[in-house]
BAZA-610400 format. One record per residue: residue in one letter; x, y, z of N, C-alpha, C in turn. Coordinates in steps of 0.1 Angstrom, whole numbers, plus 5000, padded with zeros to 4 digits. Layout:
AXYZXYZXYZ ...
***
This chain:
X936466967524936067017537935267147535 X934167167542933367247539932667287553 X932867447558932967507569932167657567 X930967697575930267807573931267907578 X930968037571931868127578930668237586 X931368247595930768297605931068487608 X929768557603929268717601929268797616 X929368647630928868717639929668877643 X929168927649929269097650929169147668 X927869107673927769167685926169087690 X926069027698924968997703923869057703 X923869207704923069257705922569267689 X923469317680923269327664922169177662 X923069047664922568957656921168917663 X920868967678919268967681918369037673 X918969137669918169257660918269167647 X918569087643918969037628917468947624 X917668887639916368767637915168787634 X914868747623913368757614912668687619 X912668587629911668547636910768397626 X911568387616910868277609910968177609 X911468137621911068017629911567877618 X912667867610912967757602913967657616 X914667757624915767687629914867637639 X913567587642913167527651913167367649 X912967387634913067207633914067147631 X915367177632916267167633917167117647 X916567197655917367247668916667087679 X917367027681917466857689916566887702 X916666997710916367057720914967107721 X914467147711913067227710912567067707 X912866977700912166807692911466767707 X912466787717912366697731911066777737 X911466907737910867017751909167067746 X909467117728908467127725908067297728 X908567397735908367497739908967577732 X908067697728908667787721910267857723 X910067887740911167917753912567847745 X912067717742913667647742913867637729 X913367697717913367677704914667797703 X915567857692916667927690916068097690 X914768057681914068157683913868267688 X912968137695912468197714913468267722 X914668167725915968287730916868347725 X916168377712916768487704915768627714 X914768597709913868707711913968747726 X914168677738914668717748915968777752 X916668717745917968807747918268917741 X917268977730917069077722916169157735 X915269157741914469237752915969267765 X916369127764917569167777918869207772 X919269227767920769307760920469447750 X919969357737919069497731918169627731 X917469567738916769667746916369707759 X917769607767918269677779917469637789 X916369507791915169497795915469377805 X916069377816916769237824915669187831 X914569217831913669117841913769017826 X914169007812913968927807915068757810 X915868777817916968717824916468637837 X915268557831914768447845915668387845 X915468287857915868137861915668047845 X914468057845913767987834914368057821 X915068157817915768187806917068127806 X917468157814919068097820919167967817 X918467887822917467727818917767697804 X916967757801916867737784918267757772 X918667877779920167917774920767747775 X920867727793921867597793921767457788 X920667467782920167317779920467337761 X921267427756921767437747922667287741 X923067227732924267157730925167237721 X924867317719925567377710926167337695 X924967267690925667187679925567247668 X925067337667925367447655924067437644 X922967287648922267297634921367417633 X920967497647919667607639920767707627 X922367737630923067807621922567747603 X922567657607922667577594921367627584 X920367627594918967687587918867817590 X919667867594919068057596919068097582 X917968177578917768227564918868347563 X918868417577919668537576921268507583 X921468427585923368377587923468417599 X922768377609923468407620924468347624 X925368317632926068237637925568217646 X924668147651923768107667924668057675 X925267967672926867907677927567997689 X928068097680928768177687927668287694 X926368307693925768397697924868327711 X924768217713924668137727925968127734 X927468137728928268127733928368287740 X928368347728928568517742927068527751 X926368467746924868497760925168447772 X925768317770926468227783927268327791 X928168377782929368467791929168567794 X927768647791927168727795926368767809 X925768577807924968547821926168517828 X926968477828928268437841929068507840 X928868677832929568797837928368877846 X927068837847925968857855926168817867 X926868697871926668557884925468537880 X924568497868923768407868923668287863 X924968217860924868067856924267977864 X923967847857923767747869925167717876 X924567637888925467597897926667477893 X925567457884926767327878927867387870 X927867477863928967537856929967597868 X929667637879930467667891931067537887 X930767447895931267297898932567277884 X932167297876932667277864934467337861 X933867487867934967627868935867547877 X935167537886936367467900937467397900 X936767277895936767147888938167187882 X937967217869938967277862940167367869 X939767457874940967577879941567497891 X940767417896941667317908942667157900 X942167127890942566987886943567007873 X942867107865943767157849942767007842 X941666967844940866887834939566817844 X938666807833937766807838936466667849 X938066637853937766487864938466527880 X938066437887938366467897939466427905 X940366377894941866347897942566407892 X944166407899944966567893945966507882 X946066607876946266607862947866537862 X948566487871949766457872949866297863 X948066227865947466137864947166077851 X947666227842946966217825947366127819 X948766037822948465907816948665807822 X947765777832947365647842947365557828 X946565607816945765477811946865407800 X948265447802948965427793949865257802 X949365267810949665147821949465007811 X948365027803947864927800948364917785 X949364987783950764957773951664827773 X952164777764952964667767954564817769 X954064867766955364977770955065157771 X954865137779954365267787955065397787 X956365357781957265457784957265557769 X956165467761956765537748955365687744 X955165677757953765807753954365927764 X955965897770956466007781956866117769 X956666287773957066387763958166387766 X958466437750959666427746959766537731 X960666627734960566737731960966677709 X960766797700960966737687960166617676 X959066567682958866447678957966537663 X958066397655957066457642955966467646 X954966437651953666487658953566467672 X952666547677952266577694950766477694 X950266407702949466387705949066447716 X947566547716946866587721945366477730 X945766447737944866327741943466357742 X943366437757941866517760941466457773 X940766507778940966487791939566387795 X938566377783937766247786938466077784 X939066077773940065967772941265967780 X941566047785942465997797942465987808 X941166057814940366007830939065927828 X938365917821937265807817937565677813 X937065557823937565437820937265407803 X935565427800935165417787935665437779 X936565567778936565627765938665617765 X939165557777940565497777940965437764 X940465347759940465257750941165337739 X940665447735940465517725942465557718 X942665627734944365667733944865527731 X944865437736945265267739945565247721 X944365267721943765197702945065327694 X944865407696945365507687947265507685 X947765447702949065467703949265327696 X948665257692949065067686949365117672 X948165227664947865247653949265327646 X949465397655950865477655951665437653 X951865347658953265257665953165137653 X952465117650952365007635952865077620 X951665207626952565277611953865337616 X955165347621955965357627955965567627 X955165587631954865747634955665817645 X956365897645957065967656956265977664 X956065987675955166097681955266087694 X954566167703954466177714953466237723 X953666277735952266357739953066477755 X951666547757952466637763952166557783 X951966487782951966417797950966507806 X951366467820950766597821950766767822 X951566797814951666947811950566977796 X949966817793948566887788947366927799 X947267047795945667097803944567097796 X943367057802942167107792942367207782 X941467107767941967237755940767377762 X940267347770939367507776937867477771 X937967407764935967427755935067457768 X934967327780934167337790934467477797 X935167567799934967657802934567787794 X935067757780934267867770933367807767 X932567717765931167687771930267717781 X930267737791929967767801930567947807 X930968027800930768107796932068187806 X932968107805934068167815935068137803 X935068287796936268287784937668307789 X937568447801939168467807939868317814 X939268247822939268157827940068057815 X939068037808939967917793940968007782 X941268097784942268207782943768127784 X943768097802944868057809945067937801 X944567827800944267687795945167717784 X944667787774944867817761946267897756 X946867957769947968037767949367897773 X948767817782949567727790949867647775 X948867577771949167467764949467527748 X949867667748950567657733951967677735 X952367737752953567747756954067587754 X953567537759954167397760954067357749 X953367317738953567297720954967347719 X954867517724956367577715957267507722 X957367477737958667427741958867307737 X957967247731958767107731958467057712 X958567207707958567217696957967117684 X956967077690955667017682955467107670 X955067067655954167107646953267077640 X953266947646952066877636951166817649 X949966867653949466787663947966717659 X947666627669946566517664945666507676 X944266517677943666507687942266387680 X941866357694941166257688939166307692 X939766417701938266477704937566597698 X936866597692935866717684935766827690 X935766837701936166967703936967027710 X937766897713939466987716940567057698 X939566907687940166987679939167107670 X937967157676937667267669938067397676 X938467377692939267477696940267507692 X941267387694942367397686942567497672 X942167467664941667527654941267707652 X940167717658939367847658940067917676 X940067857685940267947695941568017695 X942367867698943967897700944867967689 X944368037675944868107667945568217671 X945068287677945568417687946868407689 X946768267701947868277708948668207700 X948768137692949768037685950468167674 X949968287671950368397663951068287650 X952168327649952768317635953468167640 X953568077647954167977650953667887639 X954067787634953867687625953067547629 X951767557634951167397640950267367633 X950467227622949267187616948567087627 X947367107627946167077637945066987630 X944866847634944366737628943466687637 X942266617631941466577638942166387637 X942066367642942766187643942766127629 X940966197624940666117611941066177601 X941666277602942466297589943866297588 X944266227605945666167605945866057596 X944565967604944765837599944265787580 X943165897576943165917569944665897559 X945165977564946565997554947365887557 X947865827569948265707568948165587561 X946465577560945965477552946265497536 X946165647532946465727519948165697515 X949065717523950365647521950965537523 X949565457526949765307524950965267536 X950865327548951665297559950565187571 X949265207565948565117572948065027566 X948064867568947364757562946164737566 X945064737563943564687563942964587560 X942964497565942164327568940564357565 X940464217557938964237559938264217567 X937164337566936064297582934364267573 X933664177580932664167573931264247580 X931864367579930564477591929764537579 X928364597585927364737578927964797595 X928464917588929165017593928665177591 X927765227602927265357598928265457606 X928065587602929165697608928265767611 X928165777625927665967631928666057629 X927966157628928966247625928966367635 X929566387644929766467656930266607655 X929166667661928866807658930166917659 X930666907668931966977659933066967656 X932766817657933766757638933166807626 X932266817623931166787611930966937611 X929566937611928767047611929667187616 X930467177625931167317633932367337629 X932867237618934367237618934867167601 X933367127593933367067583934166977581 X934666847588935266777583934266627582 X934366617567933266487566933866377558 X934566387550935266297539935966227549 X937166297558938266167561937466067566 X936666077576936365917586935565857575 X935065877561934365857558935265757545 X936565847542937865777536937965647541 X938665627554938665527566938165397564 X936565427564935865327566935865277549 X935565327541935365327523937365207524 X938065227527938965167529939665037530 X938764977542938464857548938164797539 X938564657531937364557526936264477531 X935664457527934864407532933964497541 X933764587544932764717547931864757542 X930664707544929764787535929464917547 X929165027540928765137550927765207544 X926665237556925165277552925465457559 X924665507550924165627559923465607571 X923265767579922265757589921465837580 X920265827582919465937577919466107575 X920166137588920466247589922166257589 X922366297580924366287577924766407577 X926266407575926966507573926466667579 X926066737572925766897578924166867585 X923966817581922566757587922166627595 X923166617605923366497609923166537627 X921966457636921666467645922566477655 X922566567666923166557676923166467689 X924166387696924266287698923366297714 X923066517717922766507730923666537739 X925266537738926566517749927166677746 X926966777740927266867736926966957745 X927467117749927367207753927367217768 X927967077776927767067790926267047794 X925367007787924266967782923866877796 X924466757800924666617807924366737822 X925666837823925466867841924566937847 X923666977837922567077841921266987836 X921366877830919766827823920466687818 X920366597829921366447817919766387815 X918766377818917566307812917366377795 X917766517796916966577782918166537773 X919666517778920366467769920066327760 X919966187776919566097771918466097757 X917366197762916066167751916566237739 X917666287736918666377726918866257714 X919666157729920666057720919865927712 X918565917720917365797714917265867704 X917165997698916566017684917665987676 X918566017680919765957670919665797669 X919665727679919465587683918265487670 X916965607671916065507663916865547649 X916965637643918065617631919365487627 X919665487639920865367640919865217634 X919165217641917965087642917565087628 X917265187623916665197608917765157596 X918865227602920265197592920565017590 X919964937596920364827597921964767599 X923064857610924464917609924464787621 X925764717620925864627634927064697636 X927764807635928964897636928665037639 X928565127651928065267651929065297650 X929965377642931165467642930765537647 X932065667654932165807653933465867658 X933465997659934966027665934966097674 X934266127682934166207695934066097703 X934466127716934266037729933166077737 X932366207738931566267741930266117729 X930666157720929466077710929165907716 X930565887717930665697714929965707728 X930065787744929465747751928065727753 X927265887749925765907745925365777739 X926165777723925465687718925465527725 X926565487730926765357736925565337745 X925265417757924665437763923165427757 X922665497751921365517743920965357738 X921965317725922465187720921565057732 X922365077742922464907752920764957757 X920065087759918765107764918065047757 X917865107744917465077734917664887729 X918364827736918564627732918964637722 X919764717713919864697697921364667697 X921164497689922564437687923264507677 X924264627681925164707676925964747683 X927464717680928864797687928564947683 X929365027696929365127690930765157693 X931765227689932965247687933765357684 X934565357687935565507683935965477666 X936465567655936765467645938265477646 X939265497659940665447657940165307664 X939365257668939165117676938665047663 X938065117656937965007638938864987628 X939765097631941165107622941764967632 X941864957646942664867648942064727644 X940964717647940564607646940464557633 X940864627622941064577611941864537606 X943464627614945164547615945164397612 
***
């Protein structure tokens, strides 16, 4: 596993940092579409340096605010900065800067609400977090329950989205085959917070993030497993604070299952697929995990698995990133085709990936595009291989 470490300092410092050499343009998914200097990493470097650094706020348009939000946050201009910025985190404090202004868009209100009224980011109340367990032949076995060897951390796209349902469905079979303790927190899970430290309301995902390590400690979870990229790169990098000296190892699904398959607790059937892996930006690129799903599929017999052209640390963004969808879903879609004609080239009749944010983009993109390819979660390939 392989993870940049991150120099950031002060927004205002790392605007002064930027040399202006323009590498992170080709990089960045967002400037490919728009084309404008404005929306290159650059360009709103160099404005947020006139408006913070040098104190200059008519630089703080509509049309900068704009550009800020159409961010996905996927971290590749970091990847090419000559001088290490962490751009990542330095659109993340500009966000929270503009909505310590009142100048976000309106949609990140919607978002805030959303959340501070429901505890996740649908518009059914969170009492609801596992409707989707209905479709269990035994439903009772995902109720929390304090002690178990691992917590399942669900997420609140796979457990209010019919699409991305499947995913917890697939994952509790996988479990329950390999005879795995486990459980989950019902609904006294809340949003892991991203959409609101996204959108630049940190005190706000503060609460989120204080609620749900209370509940880890009470029901004395240590090992927990999440199946979405960026509940588990919060997990990980946000919630450290508050988890202090408590003992919680923190897993992305694929390096649960990973290990499963590694102690030979799970059996793998042959499948006769070309099977490519996206690799989802903060799984991958934000959080370096590339080997396990990659273990997984290498696994399977009968799998052959192709690259995408753009892989691992250099592997396209899917478009679904940064709250991207509620302020601009056309610039996302034209995000997710450029990953798409890659798919088409890979000659893959299997799209893996591990985000639910990803499998939807790409699904979506996928059926536009007529191209005869599943696209899939890879605990829905682990099962299908049972």
């Amino acid at each position: 596993m392989t993870e940049r470490n991150s120099f950031f300092t002060t927004l205002e410092n790392e605007a002064l940092i930027c040399g202006r050499c323009g590498c992170c343009r080709s990089s960045c998914p967002v400037y490919k579409i728009i084309g404008w200097e404005s929306a290159a990493p650059r360009g709103k470097i160099s404005l947020a340096k006139e408006a913070f650094a040098k104190g200059d706020k008519s630089a703080l348009s509509d049309e900068f605010v704009k550009r800020v939000a159409q961010c996905t946050l996927c971290g590749a201009c970091a990847s090419e900065c000559a001088t290490c910025i962490d751009t990542r985190s330095l659109w993340l404090e500009l966000r929270k800067r503009i909505a310590g202004l009142g100048k976000q868009p309106a949609a990140y209100d919607a978002i805030r609400e959303t959340l501070l009224a429901n505890k996740n980011i649908s518009n059914f109340e969170n009492d609801e977090r596992l409707e989707w367990a209905e479709d269990l032949d035994e439903p009772e076995v995902v109720e929390p329950r304090a002690g178990a060897e691992v917590g399942y951390f669900v997420g609140c796209v796979s457990s209010f989205f019919p699409q991305a349902a499947q995913i917890p469905l697939d994952m509790v079979e996988i479990l329950t085959e390999a005879e795995v303790d486990f459980t989950t927190m019902g609904a006294d899970e809340w949003c892991c917070g991203f959409p609101l430290i996204s959108t630049g309301f940190q005190a706000e995902a503060d609460q989120f993030i204080k609620h749900n390590v209370e509940k880890i400690k009470e029901m004395d979870i240590h090992t927990l497993i999440t199946g979405c990229a960026s509940c588990y790169h919060v997990w990980k990098h946000d919630y450290q604070e508050e988890l202090g000296d408590y003992q919680l190892e923190i897993l992305h699904n694929t390096e649960y299952l990973a290990r499963l398959v590694k102690e030979g607790r799970l059996e793998l059937n042959e499948l006769e697929e070309v099977v490519a892996y996206h690799d989802p930006c903060d799984l991958g690129r934000n959080s370096g995990i590339y080997e396990a799903p990659r273990e997984i599929i290498a696994a399977i017999p009968g799998v052959k698995m192709v690259e995408l052209y753009h892989n691992r640390a250099d592997s396209l963004c899917c478009g679904g990133g940064g709250n991207l969808q509620s302020v601009d879903a056309e610039l996302a879609e034209q995000i997710a085709q450029l990953r798409v004609e890659e798919v088409n080239a890979s000659g893959a009749t299997i799209l893996v990936s591990a985000c639910q944010q990803c499998e939807q983009m790409l699904s979506t993109a996928v059926r536009k595009a007529e191209l005869p390819v599943r696209v899939m979660d890879i605990s829905q390939l682990v099962l299908e291989a049972l």
